[in-house]
C-alpha positions as CSV (number, residue, x, y, z in Angstrom):
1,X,7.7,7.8,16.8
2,X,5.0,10.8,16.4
3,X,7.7,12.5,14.7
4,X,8.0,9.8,12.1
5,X,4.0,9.8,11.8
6,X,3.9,13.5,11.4
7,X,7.1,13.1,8.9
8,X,5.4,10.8,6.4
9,X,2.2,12.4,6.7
10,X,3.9,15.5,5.8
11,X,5.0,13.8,2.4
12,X,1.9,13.1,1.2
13,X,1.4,16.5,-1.4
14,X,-1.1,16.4,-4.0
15,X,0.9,17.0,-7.3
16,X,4.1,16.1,-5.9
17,X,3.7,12.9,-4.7
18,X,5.5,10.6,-2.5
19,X,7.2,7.2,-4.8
20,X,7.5,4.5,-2.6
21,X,9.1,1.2,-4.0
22,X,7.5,-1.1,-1.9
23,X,9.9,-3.7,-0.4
24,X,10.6,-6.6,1.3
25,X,12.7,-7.1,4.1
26,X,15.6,-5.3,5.8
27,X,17.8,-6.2,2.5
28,X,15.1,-4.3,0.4
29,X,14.7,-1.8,2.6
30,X,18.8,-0.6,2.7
31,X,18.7,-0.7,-1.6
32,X,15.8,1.4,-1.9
33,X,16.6,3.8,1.2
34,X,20.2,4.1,-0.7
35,X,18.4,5.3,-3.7
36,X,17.2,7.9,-2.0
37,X,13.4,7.5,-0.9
38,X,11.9,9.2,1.6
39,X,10.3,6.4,3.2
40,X,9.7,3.2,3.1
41,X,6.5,0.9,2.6
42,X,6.6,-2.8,2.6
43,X,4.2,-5.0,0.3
44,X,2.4,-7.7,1.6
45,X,2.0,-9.8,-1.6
46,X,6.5,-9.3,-1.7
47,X,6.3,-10.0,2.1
48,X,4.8,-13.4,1.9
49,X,6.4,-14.2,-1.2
50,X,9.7,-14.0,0.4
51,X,9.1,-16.0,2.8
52,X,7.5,-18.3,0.3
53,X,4.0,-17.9,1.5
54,X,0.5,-16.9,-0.1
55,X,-0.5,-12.9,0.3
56,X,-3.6,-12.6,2.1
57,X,-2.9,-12.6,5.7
58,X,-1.4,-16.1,5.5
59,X,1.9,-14.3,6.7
60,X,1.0,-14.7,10.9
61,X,1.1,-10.9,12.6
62,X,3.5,-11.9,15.1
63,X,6.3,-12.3,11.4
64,X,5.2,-9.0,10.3
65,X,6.7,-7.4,12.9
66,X,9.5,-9.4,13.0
67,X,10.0,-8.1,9.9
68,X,9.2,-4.8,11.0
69,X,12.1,-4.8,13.7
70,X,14.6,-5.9,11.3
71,X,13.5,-3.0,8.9
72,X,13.4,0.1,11.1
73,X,16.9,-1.6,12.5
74,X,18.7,-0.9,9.0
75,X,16.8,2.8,8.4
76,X,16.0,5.9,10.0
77,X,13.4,6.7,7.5
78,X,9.4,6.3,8.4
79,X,8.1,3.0,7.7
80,X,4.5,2.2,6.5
81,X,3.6,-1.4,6.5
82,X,0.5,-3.2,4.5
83,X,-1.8,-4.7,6.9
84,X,-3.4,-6.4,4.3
85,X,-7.4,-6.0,5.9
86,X,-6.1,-5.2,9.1
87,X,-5.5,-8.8,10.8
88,X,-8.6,-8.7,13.0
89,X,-12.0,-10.2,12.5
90,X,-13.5,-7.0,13.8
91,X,-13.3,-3.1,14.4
92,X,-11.8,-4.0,17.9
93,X,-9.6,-7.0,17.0
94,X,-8.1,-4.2,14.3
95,X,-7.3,-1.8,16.4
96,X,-5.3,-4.1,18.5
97,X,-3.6,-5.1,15.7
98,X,-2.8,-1.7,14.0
99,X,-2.1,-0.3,17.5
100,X,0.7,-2.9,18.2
101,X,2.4,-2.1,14.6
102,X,3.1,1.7,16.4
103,X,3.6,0.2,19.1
104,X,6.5,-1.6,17.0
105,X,7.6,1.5,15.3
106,X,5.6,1.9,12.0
107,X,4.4,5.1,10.8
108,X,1.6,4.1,8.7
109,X,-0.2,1.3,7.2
110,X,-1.9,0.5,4.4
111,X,-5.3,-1.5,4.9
112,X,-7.7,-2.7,2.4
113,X,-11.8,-2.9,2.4
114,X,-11.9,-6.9,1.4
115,X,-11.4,-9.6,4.3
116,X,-9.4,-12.3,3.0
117,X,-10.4,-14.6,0.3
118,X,-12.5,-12.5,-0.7
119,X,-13.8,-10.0,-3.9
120,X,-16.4,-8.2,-2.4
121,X,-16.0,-5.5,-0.7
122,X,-17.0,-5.0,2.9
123,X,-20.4,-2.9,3.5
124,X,-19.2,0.6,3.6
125,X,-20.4,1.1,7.6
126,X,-18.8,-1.8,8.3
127,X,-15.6,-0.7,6.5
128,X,-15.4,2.5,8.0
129,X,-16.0,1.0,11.6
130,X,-12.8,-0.8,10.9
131,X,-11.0,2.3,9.4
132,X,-12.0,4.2,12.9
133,X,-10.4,1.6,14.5
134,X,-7.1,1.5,12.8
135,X,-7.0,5.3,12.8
136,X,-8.0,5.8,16.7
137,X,-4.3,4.2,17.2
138,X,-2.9,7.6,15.5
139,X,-0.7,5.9,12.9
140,X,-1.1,6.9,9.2
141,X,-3.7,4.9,7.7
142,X,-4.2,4.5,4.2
143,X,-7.4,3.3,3.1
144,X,-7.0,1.0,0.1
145,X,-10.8,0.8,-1.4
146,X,-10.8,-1.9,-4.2
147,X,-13.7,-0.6,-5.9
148,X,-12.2,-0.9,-9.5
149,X,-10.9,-4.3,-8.5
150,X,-11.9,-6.8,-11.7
151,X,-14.1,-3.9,-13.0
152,X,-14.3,-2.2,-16.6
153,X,-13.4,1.7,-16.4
154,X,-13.8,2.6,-19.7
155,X,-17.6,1.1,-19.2
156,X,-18.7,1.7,-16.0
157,X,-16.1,4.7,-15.1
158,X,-18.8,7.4,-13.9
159,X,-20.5,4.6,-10.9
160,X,-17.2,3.7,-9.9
161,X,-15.8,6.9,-9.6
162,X,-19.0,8.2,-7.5
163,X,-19.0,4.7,-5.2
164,X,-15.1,5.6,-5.0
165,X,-15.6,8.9,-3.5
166,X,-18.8,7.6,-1.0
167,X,-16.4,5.0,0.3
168,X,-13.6,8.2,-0.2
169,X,-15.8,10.3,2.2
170,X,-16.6,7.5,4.7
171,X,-13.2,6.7,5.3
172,X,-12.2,10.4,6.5
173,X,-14.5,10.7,8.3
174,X,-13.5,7.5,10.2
175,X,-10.3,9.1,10.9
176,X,-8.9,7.6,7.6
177,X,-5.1,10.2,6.4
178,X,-5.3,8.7,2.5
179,X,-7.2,6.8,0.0
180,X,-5.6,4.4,-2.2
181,X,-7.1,3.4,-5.3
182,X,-4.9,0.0,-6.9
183,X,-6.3,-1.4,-10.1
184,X,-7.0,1.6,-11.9
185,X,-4.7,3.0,-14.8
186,X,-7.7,5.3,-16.5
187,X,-6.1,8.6,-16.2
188,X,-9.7,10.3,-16.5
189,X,-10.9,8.3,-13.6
190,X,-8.0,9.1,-11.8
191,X,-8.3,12.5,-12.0
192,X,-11.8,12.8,-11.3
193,X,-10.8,10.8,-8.0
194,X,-8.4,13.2,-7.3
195,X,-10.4,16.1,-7.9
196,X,-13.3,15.0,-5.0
197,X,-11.6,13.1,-2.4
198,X,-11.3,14.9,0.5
199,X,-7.9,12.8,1.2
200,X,-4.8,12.1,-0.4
201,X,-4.8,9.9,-3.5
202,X,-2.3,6.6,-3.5
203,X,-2.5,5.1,-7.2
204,X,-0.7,1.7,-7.6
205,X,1.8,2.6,-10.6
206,X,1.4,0.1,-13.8
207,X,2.5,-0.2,-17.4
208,X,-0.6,0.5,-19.0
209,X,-1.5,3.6,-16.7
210,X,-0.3,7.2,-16.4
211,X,3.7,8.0,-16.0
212,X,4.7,9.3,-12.8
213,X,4.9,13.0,-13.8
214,X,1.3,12.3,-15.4
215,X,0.1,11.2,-12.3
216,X,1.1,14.1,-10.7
217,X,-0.1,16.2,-12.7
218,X,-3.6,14.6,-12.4
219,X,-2.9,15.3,-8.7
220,X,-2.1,12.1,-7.0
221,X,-0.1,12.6,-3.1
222,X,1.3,9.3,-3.3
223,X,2.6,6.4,-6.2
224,X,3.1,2.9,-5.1
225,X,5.0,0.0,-7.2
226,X,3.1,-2.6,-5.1
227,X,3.8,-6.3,-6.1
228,X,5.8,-5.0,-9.1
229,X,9.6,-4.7,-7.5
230,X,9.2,-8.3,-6.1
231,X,8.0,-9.9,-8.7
232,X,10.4,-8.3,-10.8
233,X,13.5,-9.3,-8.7
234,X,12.1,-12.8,-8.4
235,X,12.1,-13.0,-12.4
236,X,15.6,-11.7,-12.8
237,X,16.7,-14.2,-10.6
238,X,15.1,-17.0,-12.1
239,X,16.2,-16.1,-15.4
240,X,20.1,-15.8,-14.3
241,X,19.6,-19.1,-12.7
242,X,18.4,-20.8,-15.9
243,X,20.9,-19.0,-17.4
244,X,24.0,-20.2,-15.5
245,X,22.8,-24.0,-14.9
246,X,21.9,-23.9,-18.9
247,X,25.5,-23.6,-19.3
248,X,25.6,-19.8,-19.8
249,X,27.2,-17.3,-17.9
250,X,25.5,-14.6,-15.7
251,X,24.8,-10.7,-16.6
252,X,25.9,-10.1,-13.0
């Protein structure tokens, strides 16, 4: 298990980053691993949604890592799961959480700075207690901070990008390995991100951002797809469905 930890840590390079095509399930996990990723990271919004629940921790732990079990059983290569804000109402109820997803085989997890339900971010002491706690269990934690959440980057670019880097510093020093920044496609901001954090940058990959050879060459470690695979799988299948019982005939 440590080797699988210091394996995907290892594959976090700024300017060469890691792609990970966030799946599913076990079925997910063997089409992408096929491809030829070098690991594999679960998304919790694609998660639920499979199992046709809401994101936001409304999937109970106890399914994640059923689903866990069933994806490390099809692959050999390390597996981060989101933890979404870390299933625990506090820094201790966190770290039992994030310590029984090692405990279960994972090699990392992604964990956000929100609880639940919620758009504001969590006090930035408060955030980092729970960071400690998640990275006291050894696992890869990567810090999603939602600062650019709802916000305007061409407008208020320069504050976010300084909060960003607070919350950036924070989180290291709680023990934090990387920082992921979702909601942002400004390729200056990105950069600049880049460029001070004293950890490696995640950026969630979208059509109105930065390629993936622009984002590395802006220096990102590590490029997600999120949501995105999911939801794009779910509206190929509902349009070949509407297709066929329309009277049509399939693509596949």
């Amino acid at each position: 298990m440590t080797d699988s930890i210091a394996q995907f840590r290892a594959l976090h390079v700024p300017g060469d980053p890691l792609i990970l095509v966030n799946i599913w399930d076990a079925g997910s996990a063997k089409a992408v691993a096929a491809a030829g990723a070098k690991a594999i990271a679960t998304g919790s919004f694609g998660v639920a949604g499979a199992q046709g629940r809401a994101d936001g921790e409304d999937f109970p732990i106890e399914d994640v890592f059923e689903n866990l079990a069933r994806i490390l059983s099809v692959t050999d290569l390390p597996v981060t799961i989101d933890m979404e804000s870390g299933y625990g109402a506090d820094p201790a109820a966190v770290g039992v959480s994030i310590g029984r997803a090692r405990a279960a085989g994972a090699a990392g997890i992604n964990m956000e700075d929100r609880l639940p339900g919620t758009n504001e971010l969590l006090p930035l002491g408060e955030a980092a207690a729970r960071y400690r706690a998640a990275a006291d269990t050894g696992l890869f934690v990567n810090a999603r901070c939602d600062m650019f959440r709802g916000a305007d980057a061409a407008k208020e670019g320069e504050a976010l990008i300084a909060a960003t880097l607070e919350r950036a510093r924070a989180y290291a020093d709680a023990g934090a390995s990387g920082l992921f920044v979702p909601f942002l496609a400004d390729a200056k901001c990105i950069g600049a991100i880049c460029e001070g954090s004293p950890l490696p940058v995640n950026i969630l990959r979208s059509k109105a951002g930065p390629t993936h050879k622009e984002l590395a060459g802006l220096g990102v470690a590590r490029i997600s797809h999120g949501h995105q695979p999911w939801a794009a799988a779910m509206t190929w299948l509902a349009g070949q469905a509407e297709m066929v019982l329309g009277g049509g005939e399939p693509d596949y």
